[in-house]
GUMIMI-693578 format. One record per residue: residue in three letters; x, y, z of N, C-alpha, C in turn. Coordinates in steps of 0.001 Angstrom, whole numbers, padded with zeros to 6 digits, always signed. Layout:
<nodes>
ALAXYZXYZXYZ...
</nodes>
This chain:
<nodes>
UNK-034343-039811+010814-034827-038439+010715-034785-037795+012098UNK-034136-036298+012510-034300-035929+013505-034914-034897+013326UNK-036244-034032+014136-036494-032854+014147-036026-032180+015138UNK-035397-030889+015088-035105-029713+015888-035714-028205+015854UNK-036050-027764+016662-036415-026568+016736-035409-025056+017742UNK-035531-024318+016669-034374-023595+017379-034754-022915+018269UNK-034273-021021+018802-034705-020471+019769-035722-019303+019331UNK-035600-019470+017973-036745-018744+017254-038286-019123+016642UNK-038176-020607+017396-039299-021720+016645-039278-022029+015288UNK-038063-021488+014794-038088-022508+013487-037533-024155+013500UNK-038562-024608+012590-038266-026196+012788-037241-026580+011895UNK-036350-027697+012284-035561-027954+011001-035696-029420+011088UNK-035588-030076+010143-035524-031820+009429-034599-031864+008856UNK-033568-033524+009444-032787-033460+009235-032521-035124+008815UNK-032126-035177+007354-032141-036945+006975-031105-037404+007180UNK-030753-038741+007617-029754-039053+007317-029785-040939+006618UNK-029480-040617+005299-028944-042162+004497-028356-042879+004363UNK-027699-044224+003459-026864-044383+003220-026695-044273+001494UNK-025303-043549+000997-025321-043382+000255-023701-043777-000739UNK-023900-044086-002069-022730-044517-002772-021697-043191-002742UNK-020364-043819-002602-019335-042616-002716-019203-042744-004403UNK-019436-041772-005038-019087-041866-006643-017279-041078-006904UNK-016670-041604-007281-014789-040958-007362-015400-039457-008716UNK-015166-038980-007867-015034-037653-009364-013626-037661-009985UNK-013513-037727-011278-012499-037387-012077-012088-036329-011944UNK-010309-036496-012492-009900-034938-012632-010345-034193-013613UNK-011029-032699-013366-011611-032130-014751-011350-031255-015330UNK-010180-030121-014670-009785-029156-015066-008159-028994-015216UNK-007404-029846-014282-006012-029715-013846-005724-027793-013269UNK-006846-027214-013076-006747-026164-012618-005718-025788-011496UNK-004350-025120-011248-004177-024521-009433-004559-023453-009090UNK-004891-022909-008121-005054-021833-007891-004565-021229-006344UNK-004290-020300-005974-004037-019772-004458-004840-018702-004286UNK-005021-018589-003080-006400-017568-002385-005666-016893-001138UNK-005933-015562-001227-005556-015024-000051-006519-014019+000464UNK-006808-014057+001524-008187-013326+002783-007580-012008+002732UNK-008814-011210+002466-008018-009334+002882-009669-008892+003066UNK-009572-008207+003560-010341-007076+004023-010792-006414+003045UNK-010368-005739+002239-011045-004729+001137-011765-006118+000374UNK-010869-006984-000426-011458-008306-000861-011280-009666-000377UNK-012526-009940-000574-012705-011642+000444-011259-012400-000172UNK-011162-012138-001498-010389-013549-001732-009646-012593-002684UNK-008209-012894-002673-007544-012350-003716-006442-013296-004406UNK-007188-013837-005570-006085-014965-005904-005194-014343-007086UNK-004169-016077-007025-002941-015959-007968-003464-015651-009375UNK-004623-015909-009783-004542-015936-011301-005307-014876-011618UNK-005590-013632-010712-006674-012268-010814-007646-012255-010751UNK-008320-013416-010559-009887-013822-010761-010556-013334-009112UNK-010245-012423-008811-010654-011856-006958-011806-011786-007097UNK-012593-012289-005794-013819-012344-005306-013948-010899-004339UNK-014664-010618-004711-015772-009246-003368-016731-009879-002114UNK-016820-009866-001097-017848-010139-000029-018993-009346-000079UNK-019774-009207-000050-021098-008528-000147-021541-007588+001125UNK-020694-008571+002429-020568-007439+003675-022117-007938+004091UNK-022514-008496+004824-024083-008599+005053-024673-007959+006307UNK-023827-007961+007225-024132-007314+008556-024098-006120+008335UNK-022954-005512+007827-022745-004340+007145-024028-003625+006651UNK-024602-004455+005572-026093-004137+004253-027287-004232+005577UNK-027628-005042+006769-028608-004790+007688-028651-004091+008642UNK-027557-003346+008520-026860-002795+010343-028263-001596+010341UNK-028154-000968+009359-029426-000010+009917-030915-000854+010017UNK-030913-001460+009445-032447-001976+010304-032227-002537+011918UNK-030978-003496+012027-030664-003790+013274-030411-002773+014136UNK-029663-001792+013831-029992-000785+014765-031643-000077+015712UNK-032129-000163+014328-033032+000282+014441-033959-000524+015307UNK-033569-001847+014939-034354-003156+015863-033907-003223+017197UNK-032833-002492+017645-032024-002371+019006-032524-001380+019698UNK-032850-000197+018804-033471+000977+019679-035015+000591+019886UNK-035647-000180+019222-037144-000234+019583-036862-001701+020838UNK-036233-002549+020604-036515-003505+021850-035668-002365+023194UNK-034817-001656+022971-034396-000606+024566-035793-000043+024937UNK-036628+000652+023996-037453+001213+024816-039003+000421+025336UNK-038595-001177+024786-040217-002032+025142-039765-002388+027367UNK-040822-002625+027759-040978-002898+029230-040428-004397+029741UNK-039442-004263+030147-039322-005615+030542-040608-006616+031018UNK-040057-007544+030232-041227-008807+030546-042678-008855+029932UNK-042987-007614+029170-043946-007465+028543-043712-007979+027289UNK-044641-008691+026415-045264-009081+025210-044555-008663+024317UNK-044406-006817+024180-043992-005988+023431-042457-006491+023534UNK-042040-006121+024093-040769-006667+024190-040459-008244+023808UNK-040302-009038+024099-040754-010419+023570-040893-010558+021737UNK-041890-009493+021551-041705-009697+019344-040801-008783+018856UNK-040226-008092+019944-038784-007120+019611-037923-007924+019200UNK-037716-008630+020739-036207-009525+020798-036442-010396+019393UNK-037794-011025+019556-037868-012081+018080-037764-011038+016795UNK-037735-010011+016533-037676-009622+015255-035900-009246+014967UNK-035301-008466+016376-034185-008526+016484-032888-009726+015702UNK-033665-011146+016428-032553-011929+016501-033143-012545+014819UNK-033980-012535+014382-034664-012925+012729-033356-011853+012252UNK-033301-010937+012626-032465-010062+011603-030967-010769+011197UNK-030635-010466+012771-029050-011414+012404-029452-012595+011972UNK-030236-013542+012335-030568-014644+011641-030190-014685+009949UNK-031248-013568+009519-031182-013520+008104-029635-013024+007846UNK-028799-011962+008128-027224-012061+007748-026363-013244+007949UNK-026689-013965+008868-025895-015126+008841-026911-016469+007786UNK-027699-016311+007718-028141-017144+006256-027839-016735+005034UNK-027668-015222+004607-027249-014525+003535-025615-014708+003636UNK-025073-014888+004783-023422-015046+004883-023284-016828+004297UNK-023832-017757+004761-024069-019141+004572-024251-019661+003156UNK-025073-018688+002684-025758-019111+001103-024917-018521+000195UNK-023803-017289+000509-022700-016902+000027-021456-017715+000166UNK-020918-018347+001011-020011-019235+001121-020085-020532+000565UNK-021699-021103+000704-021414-022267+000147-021357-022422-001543UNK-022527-021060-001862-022092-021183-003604-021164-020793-004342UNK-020186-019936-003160-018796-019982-003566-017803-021012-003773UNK-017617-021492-002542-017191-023147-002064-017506-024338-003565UNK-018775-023905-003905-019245-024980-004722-018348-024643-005980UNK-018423-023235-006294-018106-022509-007728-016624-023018-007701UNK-016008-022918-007101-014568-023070-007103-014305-024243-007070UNK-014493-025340-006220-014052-026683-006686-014894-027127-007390UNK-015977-026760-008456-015939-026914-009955-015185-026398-010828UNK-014364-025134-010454-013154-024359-011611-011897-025067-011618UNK-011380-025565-010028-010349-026065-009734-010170-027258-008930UNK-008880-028167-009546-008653-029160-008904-008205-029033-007377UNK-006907-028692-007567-006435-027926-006166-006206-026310-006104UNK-006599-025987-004747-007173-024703-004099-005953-024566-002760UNK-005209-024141-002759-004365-023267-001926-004882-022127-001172UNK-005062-022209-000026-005680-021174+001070-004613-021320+002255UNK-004591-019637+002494-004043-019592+003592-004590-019863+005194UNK-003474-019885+006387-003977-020677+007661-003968-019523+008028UNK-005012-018745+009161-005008-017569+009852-005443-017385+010938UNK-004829-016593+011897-005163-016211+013135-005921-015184+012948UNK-007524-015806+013248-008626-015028+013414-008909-014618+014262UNK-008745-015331+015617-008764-014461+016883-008047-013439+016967UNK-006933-013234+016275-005858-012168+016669-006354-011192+015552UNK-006695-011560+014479-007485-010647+013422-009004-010041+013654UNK-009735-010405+014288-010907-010077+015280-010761-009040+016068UNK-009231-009446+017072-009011-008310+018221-008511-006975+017668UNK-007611-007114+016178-007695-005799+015673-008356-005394+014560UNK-009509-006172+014299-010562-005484+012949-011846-005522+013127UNK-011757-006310+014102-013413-005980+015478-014600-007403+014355UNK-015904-005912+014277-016995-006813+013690-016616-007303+012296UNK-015473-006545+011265-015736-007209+009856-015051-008581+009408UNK-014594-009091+010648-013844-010441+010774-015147-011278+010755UNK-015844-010948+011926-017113-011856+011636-017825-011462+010534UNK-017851-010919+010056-018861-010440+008759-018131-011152+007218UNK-017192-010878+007710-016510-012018+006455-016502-013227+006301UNK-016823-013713+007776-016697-015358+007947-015738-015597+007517UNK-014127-015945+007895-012781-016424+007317-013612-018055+007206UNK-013482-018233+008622-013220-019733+009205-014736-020250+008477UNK-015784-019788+008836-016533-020968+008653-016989-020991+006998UNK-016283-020186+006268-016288-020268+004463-014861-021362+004348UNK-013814-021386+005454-012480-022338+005085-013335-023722+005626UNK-014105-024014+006186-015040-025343+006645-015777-025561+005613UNK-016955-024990+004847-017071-025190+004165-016441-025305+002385UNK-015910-025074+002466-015081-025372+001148-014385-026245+001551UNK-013446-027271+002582-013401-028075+002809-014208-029546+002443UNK-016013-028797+003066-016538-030177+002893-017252-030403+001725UNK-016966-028839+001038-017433-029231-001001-016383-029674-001912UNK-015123-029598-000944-014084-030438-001713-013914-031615-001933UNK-014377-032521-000455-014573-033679-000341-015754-034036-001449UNK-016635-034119-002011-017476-034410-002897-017195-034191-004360UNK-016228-033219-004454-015655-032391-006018-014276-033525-006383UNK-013715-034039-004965-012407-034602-005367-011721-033444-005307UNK-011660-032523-004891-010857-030987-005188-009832-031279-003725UNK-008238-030836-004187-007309-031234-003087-007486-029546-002520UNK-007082-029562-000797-006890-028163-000072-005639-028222+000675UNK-004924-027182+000103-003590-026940+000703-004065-025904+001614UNK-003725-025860+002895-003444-024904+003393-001587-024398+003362UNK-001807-023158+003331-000672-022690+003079-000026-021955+004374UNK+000784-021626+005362+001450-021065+006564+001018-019933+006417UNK+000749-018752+007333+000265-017528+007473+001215-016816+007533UNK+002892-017409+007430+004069-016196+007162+005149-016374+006267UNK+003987-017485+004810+004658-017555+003794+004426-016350+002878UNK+005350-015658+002695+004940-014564+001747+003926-014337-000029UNK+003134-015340+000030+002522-015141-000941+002422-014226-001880UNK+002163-013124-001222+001396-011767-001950+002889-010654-002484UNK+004252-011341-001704+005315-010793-002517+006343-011578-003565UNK+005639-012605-003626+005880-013736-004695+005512-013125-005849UNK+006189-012915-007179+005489-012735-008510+005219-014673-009078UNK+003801-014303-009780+003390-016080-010176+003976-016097-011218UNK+004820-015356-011827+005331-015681-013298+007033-016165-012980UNK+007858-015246-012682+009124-015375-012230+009497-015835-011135UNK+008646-016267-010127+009049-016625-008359+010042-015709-007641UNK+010134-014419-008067+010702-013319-007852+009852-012470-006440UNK+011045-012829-005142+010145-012219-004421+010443-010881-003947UNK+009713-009775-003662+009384-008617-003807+009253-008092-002253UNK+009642-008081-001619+009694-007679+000502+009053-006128+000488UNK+009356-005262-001004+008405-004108-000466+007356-004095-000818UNK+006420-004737-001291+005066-004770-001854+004130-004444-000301UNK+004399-005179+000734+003793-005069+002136+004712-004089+002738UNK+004981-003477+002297+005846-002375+003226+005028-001064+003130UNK+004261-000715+003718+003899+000763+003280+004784+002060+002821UNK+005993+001799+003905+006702+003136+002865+007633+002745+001783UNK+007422+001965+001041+007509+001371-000590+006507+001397-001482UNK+005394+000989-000729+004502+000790-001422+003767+001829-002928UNK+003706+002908-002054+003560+003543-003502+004267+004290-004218UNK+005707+004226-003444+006929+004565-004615+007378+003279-005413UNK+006656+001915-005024+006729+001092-006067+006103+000831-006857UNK+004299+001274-006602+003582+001207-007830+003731+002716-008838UNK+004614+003264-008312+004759+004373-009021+005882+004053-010280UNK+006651+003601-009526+007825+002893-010261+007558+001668-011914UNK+006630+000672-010960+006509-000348-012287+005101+000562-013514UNK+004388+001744-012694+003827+002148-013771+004787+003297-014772UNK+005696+003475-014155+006506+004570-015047+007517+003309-016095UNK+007768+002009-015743+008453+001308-016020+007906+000654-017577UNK+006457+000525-017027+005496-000009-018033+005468+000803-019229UNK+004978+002417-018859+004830+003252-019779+006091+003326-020630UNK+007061+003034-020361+008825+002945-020943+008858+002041-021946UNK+007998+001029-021077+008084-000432-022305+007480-000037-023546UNK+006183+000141-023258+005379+000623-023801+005537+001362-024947UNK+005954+002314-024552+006503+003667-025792+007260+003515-026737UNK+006631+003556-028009+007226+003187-029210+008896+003899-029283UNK+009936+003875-029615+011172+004939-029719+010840+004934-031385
</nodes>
């Protein structure tokens, strides 16, 4: 047993056992692929897309607000002192609300699926041009954890190359598509397969 205490005086306990490895069976023969975006956390092959909840985002005005009252407390005074501690409780709580979102995701999914296909990404370089909502999404430390709920599920993790074209792959035909990421295609092509559709569509 180790106890730790952090910089906020919360205590934490921490066990450690020995314990049986049990083999999980295969239970679904599920595949699936996942790809990271910005508008949505996860946008997979089979439509089933996940939303992020955005948590820093959902506290920023109280944190703000917790920023302008510790600027105007006195250095070294008291007052100041249950600022900073109410301050750093705040982010505290978004990164526990970010934590408790990843892992019951992590969990949900390698109970749906056997193997999970995720892409590899340069987050530092995605950081330097999308600033705070890189951290607010947590790429990396939701790809760590789902890692280590795989190991317990039996669930296999592909990572997939960050300049394999996934997202212009069709999953039905393996038909790949180069203007889907092109912006000036882009919506003379969804213009296109919806005029295409409506064609099918229409009784003669």
């Amino acid at each position: 047993m180790t106890v730790k205490r952090d910089s906020l005086g919360d205590i934490y306990v921490y066990f450690v056992t020995d314990a049986k490895n049990f083999e999980v069976e295969t239970r679904t023969d599920e595949i699936v692929g996942f790809d990271f975006g910005l508008k949505k956390f996860l946008t997979a092959s089979n439509g089933r897309d996940v939303t992020s909840p955005l948590f820093f985002a959902k506290n920023s005005v109280a944190i703000k607000s917790a920023c302008k009252n510790l600027s105007r407390k006195r250095n070294g005074s008291n007052n100041r002192k249950r600022s900073r501690l109410k301050l750093a409780r705040l982010y505290k709580k978004s990164a526990n609300q970010r934590q408790d979102f990843h892992i019951k995701l992590a969990r949900r999914l390698c109970l749906e699926y056997d193997t999970i296909c995720i892409e590899n990404l340069n987050l530092k370089e995605m950081q330097r041009l999308y600033g705070r909502k890189i951290s607010d999404l947590g790429f990396g430390s939701f790809v760590n954890i789902l890692k280590y709920e795989a190991s317990k599920f039996n669930t296999l993790i592909i990572g997939v190359g960050k300049y394999f074209a996934s997202s212009q792959i069709c999953r039905c035909c393996g038909e790949k598509n180069p203007q889907v990421k092109d912006l000036k295609y882009a919506n003379g092509y969804v213009r296109t397969a919806a005029r295409n559709t409506t064609e099918t569509e229409t009784p003669q």
